[in-house]
PALO-160571 format. One record per residue: x, z, y of N, C-alpha, C in turn; residue in one letter. Coordinates in steps of 0.001 Angstrom, whole numbers, plus 524288, in hexadecimal, padded with zeros to 5 digits. Example, Ala and Ser with C-alpha at 12.3 -4.5 7.8 and 13.67 -1.06 7.14 Angstrom:
% PALO-160571
8338681E787E9C68300C81E787EE6C8339081E787F31CA
8323281BA87F7368356681BE47FBDC8326481EBE8001ES
% end
This chain:
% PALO-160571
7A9697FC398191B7AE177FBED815DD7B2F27FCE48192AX
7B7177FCB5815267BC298000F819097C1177FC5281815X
7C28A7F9D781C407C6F57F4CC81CDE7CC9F7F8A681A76X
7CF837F8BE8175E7D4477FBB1817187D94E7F85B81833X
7DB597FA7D81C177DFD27F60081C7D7E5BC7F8CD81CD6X
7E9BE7F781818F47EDDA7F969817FE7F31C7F6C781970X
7F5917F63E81C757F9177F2E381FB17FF5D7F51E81F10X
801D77F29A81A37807077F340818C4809547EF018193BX
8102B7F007819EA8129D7EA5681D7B813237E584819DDX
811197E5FF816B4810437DF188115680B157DDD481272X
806F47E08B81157802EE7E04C810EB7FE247E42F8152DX
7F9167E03F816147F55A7E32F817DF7F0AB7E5D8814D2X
7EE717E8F8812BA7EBEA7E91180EC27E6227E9D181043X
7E1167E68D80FEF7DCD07E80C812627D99A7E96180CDDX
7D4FC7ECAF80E0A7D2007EE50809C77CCCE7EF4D80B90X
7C9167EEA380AC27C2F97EE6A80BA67C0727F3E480741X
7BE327F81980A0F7BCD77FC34805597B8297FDE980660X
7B44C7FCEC803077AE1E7FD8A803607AED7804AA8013DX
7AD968087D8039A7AE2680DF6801297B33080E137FD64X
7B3EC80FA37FAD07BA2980E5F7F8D47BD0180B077F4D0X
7B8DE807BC7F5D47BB37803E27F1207BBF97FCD67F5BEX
7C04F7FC937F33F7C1D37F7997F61F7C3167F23C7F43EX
7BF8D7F0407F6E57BAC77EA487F5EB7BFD47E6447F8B8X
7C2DC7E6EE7FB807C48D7E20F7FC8C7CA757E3A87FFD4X
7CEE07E2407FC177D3867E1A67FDC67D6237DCC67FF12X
7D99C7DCED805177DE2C7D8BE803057E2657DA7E80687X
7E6BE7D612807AE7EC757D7E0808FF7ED7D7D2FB80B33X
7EF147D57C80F2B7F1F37D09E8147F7F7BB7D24F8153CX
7FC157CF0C815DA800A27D053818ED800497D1CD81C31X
802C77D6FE81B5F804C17D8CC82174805907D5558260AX
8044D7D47282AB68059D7D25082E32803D57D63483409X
809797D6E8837DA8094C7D9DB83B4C805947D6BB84068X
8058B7D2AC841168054E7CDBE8421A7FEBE7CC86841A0X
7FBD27CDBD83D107F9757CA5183BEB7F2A57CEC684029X
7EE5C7C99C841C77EB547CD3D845787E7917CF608431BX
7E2C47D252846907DF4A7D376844057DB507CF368414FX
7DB827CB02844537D76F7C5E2843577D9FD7C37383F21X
7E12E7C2D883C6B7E2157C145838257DFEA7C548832B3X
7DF557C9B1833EA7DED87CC99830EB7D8C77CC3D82FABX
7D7007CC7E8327A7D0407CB8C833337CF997C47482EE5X
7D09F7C2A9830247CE9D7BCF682F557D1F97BC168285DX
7D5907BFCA827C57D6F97BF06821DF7D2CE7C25E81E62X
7D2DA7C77D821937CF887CB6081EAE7C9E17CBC081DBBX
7C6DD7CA908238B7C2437C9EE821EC7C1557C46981C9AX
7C3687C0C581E037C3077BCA081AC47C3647BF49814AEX
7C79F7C0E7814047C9547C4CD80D147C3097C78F80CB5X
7BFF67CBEA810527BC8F7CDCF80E657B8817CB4980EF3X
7B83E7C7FE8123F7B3CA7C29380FC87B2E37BFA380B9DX
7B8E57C074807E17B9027BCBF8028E7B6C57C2377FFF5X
7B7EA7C4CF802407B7327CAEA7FD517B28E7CC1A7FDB0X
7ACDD7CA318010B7A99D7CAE3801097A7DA7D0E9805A2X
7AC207D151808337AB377D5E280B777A9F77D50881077X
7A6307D8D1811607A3C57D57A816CF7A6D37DB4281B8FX
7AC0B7D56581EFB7AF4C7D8E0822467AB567DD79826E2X
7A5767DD6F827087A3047E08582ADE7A1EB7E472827ADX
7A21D7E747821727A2877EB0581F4F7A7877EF6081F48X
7AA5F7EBE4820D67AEED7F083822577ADE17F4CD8275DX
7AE627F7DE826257AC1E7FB9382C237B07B7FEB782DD2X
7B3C38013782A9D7B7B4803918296C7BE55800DA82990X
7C238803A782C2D7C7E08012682B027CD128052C82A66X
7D0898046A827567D48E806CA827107DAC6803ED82773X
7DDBD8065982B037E3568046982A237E81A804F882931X
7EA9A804B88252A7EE65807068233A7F19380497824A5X
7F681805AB826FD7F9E680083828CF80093803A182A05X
8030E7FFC882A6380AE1801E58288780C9C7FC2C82BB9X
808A67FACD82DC9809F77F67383069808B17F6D98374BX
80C7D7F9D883988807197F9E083D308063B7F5348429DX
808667F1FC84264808A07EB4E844C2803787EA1A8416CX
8022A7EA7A83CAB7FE0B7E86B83BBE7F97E7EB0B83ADEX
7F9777F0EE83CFE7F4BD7F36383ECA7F2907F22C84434X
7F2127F0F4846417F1997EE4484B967EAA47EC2984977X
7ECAF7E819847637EA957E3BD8480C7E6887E36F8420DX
7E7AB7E83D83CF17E48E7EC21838B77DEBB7ED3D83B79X
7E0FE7F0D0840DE7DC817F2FE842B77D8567F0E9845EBX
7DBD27EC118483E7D7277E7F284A5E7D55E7E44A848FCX
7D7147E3E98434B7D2547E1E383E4C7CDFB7E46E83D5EX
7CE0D7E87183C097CA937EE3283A947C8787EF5F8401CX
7C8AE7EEE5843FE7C5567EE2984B557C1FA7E9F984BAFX
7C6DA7E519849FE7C1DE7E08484D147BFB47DD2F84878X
7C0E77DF66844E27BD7F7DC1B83EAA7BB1A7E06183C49X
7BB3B7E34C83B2C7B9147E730838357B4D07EAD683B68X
7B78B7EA15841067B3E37EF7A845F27B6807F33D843BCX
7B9777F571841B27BAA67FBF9840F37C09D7FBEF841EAX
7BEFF8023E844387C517802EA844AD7C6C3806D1840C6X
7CB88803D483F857CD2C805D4839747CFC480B1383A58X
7D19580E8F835A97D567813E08367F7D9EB810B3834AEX
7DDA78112F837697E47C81082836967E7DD81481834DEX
7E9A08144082F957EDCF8197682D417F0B581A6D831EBX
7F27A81FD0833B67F641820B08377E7F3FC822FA83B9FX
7EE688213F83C567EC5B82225841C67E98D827DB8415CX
7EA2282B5F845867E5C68312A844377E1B883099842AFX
7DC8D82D7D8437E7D96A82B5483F817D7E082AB283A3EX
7DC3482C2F8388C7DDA582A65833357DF30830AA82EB0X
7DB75831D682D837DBC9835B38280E7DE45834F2823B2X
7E3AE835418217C7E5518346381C757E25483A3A817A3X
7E33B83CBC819E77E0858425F816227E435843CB8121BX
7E9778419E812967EE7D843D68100B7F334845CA81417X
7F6E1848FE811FD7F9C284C55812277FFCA8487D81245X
8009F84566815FF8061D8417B8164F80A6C8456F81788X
80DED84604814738132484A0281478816F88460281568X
81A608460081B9481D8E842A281D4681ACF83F28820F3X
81E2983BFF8231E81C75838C48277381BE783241824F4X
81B3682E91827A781D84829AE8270981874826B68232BX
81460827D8820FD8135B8256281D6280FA6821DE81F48X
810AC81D8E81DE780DE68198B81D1F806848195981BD5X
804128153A81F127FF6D8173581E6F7FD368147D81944X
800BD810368164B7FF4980EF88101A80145812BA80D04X
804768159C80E5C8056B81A1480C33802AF81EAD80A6EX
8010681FFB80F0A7FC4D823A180FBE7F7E88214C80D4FX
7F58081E8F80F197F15481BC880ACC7F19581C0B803DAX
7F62681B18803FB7F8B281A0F7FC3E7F68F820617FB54X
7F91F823CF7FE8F7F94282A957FDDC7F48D82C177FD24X
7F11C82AC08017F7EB8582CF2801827E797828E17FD57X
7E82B823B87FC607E72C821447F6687E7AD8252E7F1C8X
7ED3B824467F0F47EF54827377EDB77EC4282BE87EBCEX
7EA4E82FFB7EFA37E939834827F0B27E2D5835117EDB4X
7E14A8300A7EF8B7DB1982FC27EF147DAEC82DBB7E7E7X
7DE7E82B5A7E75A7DD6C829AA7E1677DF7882D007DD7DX
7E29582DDE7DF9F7E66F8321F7DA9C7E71B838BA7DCD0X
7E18083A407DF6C7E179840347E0817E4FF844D37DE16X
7E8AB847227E2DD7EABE84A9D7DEAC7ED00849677DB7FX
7F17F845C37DC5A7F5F8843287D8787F9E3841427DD2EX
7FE66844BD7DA3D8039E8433C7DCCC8036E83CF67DCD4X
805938390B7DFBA8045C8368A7E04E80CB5831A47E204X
80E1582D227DF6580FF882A857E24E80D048252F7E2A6X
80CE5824117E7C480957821397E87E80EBF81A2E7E821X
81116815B97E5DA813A1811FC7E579810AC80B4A7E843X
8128780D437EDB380FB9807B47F103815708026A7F07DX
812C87FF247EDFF816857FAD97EF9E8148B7F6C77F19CX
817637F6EC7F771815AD7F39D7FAD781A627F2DA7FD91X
81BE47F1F1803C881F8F7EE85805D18233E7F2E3804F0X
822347F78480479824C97FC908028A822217FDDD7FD13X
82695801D57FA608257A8033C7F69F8249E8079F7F7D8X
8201780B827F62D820458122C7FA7E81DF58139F7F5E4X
81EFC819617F4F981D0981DB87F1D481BB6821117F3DBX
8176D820A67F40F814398249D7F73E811C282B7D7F3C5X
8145B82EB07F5CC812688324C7F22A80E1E836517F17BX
809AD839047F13D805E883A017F0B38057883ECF7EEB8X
80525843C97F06180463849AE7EC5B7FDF6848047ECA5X
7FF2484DA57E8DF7F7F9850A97E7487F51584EE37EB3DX
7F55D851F67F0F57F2348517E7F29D7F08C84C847F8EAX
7F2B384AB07F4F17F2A6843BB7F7707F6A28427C7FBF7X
7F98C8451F7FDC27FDCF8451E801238020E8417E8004DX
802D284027805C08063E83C5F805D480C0B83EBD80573X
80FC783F078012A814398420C80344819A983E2780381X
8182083A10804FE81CAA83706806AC81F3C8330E80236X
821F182F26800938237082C597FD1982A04829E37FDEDX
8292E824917FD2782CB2820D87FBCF82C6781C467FC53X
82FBD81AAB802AE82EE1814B98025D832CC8126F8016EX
831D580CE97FDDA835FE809357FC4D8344A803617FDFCX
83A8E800C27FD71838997FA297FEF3833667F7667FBB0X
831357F5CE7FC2E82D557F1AB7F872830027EF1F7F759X
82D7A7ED527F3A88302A7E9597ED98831EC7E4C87F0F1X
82BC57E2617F2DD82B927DCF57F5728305C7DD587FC4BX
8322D7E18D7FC66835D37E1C88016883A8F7E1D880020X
83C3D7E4A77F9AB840BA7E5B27F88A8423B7DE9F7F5EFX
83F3D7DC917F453840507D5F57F23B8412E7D3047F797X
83E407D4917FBBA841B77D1607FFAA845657D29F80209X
8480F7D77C801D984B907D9C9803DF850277D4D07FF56X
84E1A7D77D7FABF8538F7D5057F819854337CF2B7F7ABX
84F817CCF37F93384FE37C6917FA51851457C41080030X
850317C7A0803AE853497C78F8093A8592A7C896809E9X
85AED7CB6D8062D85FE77CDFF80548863E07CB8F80401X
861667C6C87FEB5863E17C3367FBA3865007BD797FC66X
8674A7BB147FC61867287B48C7FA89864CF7B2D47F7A1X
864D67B4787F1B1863657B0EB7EEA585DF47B3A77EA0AX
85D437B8407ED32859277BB6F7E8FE854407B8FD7ECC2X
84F7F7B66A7E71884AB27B4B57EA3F846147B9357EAF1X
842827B63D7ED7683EB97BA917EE8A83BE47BB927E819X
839637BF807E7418370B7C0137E2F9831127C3867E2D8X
82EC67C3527DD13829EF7C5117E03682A1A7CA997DC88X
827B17CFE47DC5F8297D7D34F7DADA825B67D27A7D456X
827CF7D4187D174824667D2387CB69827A67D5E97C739X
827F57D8097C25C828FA7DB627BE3982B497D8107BBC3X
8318E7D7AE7BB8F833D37D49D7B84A832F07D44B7B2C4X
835017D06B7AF4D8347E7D2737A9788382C7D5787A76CX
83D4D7D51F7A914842067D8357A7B08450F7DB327ACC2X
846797DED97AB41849C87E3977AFDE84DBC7DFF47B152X
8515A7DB6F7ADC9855B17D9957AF12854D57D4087AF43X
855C57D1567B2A8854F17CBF57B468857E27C9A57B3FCX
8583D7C3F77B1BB85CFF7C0317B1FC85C3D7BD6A7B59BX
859317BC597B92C858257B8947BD33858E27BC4B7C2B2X
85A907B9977C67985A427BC407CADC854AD7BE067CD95X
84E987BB7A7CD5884AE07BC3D7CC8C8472E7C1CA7CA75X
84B657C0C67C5BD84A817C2CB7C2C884A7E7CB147C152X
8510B7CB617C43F853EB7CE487C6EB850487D0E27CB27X
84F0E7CE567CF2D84B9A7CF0A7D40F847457D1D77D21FX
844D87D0AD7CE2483F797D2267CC46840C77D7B27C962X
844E07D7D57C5C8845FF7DC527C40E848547E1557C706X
84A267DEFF7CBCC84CD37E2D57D012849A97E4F07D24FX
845907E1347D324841877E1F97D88683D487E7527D4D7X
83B817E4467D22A8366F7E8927CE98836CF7ECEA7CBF3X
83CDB7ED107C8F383DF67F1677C57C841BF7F5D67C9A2X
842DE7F22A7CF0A845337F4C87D2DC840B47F9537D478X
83C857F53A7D558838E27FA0C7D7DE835447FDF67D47BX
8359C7FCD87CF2F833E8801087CC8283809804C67CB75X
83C94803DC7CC4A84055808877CB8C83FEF80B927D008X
83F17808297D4FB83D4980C6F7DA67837F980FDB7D9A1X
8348480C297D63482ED580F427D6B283075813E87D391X
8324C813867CF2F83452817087CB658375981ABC7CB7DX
83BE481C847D04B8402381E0C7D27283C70821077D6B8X
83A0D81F417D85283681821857DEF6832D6826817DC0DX
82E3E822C67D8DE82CCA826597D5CA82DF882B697D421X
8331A82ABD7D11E8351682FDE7CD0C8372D8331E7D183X
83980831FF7D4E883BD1835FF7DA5D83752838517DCF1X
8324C834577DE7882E04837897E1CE82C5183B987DDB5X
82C0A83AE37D7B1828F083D9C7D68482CBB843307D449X
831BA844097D4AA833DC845F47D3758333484A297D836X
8348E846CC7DB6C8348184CA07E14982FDB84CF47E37AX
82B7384B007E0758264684B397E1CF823F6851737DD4EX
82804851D17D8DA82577854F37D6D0822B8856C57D0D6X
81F12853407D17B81A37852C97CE8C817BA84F897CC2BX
814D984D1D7C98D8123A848C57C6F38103A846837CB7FX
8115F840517CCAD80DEA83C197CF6880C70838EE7CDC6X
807BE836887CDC380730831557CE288073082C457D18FX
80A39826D37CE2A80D2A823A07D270807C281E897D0D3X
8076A81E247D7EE803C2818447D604806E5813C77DAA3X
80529810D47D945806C280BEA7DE0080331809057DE1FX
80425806E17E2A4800FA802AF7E7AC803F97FEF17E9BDX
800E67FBB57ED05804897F75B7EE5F8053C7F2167EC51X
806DC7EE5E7EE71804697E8587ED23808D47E8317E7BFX
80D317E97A7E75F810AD7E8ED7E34480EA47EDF67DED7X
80CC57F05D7DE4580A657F4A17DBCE80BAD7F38A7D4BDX
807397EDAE7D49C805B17EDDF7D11080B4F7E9BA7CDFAX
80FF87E7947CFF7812FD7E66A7CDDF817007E95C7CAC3X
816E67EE137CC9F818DD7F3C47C9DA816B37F5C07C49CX
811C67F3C77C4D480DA97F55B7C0C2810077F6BC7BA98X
80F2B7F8B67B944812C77F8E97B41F818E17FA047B361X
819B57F8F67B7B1820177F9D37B750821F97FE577B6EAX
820C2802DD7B8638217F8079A7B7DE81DCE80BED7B6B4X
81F48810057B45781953812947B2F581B7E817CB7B699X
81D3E816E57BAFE81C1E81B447BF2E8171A819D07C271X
81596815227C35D810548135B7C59280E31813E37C2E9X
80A848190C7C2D7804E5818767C07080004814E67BF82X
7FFCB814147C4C07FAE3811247C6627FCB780D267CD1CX
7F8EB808E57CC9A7F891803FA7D14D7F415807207D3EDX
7F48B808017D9267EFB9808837DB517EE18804C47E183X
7ED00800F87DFB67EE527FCD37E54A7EC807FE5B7E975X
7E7EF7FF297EA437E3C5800157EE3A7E6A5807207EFCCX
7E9EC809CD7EFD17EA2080EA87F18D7EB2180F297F59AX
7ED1E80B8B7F9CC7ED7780AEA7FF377E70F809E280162X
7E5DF8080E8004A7DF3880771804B57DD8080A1980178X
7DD4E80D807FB197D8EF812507FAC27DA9C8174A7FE84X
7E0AE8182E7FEFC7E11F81B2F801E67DF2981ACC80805X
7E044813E080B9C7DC9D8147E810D87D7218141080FE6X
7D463815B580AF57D0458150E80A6A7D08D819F580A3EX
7D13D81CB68084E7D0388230980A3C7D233826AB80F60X
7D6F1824798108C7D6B7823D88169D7D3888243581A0BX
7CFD381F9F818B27CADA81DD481CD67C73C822C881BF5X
7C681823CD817447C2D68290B8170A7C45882C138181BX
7C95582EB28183B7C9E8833C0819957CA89834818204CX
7CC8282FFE8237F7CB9682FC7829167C5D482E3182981X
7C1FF82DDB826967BE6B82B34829317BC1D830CD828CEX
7BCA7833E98249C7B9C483A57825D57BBB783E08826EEX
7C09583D10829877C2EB83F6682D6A7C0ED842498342AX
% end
């Protein structure tokens, strides 16, 4: 089996994948800090409740934007697993797409080559919300041609609660009304209908100087709080970050 591990600065994301279907997920905080033996002693334990026996893993992958906490990724996957994993970034490593521009991110790339594998041959915006908000964009022929990054929801609420005196922290949720009489209240309507006017605004511009008909999906731990709110999101596709280092792994492994 094949350990997938995806390392963005909120979250760590591990995934267990018997051929391509995947038997056992979970998510640790980021920590730059934290060792291989903390990581070991939370994780094996998780696939012990899950019924997975940690000497079936043979295989490892690492996706990471963190790189203080790749260090210590890969000598989990050495001295618990025995294998040495492929790391996005490294020559080793086969994406089998066409990245136009520099700079991109290796959850990025993953979303692209996901993307690529599920929705063949479809223009593509790919909507990650995570500690960033990024639009990742996707032609025909699965190519990465560059996007759009914005603050995250959960960064832009502490910005404006670091900023302030008297505005409290809040948690992000779909108000009932656009206009609030409570200060609370306000916060909730600023914060949510704020960022669907960005999803909505980002959208209509990429796809304008993009051209052509796309389709928009999103990912990401806030994903599904959007849900309904706008009908420029087609579709939730959670798992499109580790299907994409899940095809990753195959295409460097027959390389």
């Amino acid at each position: 089996m094949l350990l997938a591990i995806n390392a963005n600065n909120t979250n760590v994301k591990f995934g267990v994948i018997d051929g391509d279907r995947i038997v056992g997920e979970w998510r640790q905080h980021t920590s730059a800090m934290r060792t291989a033996d903390e990581h070991a002693v939370w994780l094996l334990q998780l696939m012990q409740i899950e019924g997975i026996d940690p000497k079936s893993v043979r295989q490892a992958i690492i996706a990471s934007v963190v790189p203080q906490a790749t260090f210590n990724l890969r000598r989990l996957c050495t001295r618990y697993f025995d294998t040495e994993p492929l790391v996005l970034g490294e020559p080793n490593v086969t994406y089998g797409i066409e990245i136009k521009g520099a700079g991109a991110g290796a959850d990025r790339i993953c979303n692209t080559v996901g993307a690529a594998v599920l929705f063949p041959a479809t223009p593509m915006i790919v909507v990650d919300f995570g500690t960033a908000t990024t639009f990742d964009v996707v032609d025909e022929a699965g190519a990465y041609c560059g996007g759009v990054i914005a603050p995250g929801i959960n960064l832009s609420i502490e910005a404006l609660v670091s900023a302030t005196a008297l505005l409290p922290r809040i948690v992000v949720e779909k108000p009932a009304k656009v206009i609030g009489q409570t200060t609370v209240a306000c916060m909730h309507s600023g914060v949510f209908w704020g960022y669907v006017g960005l999803i909505e605004g980002i959208v209509a511009r990429i796809r304008a100087e993009f051209g052509r008909p796309m389709k928009v999906i999103s990912t990401g731990g806030l994903a599904p709080v959007f849900d309904g709110a706008t009908n420029v999101i087609e579709q939730i596709v959670p798992d499109i970050t580790v299907r994409g280092l899940i095809e990753i792994y195959h295409r460097s492994s027959a390389a």
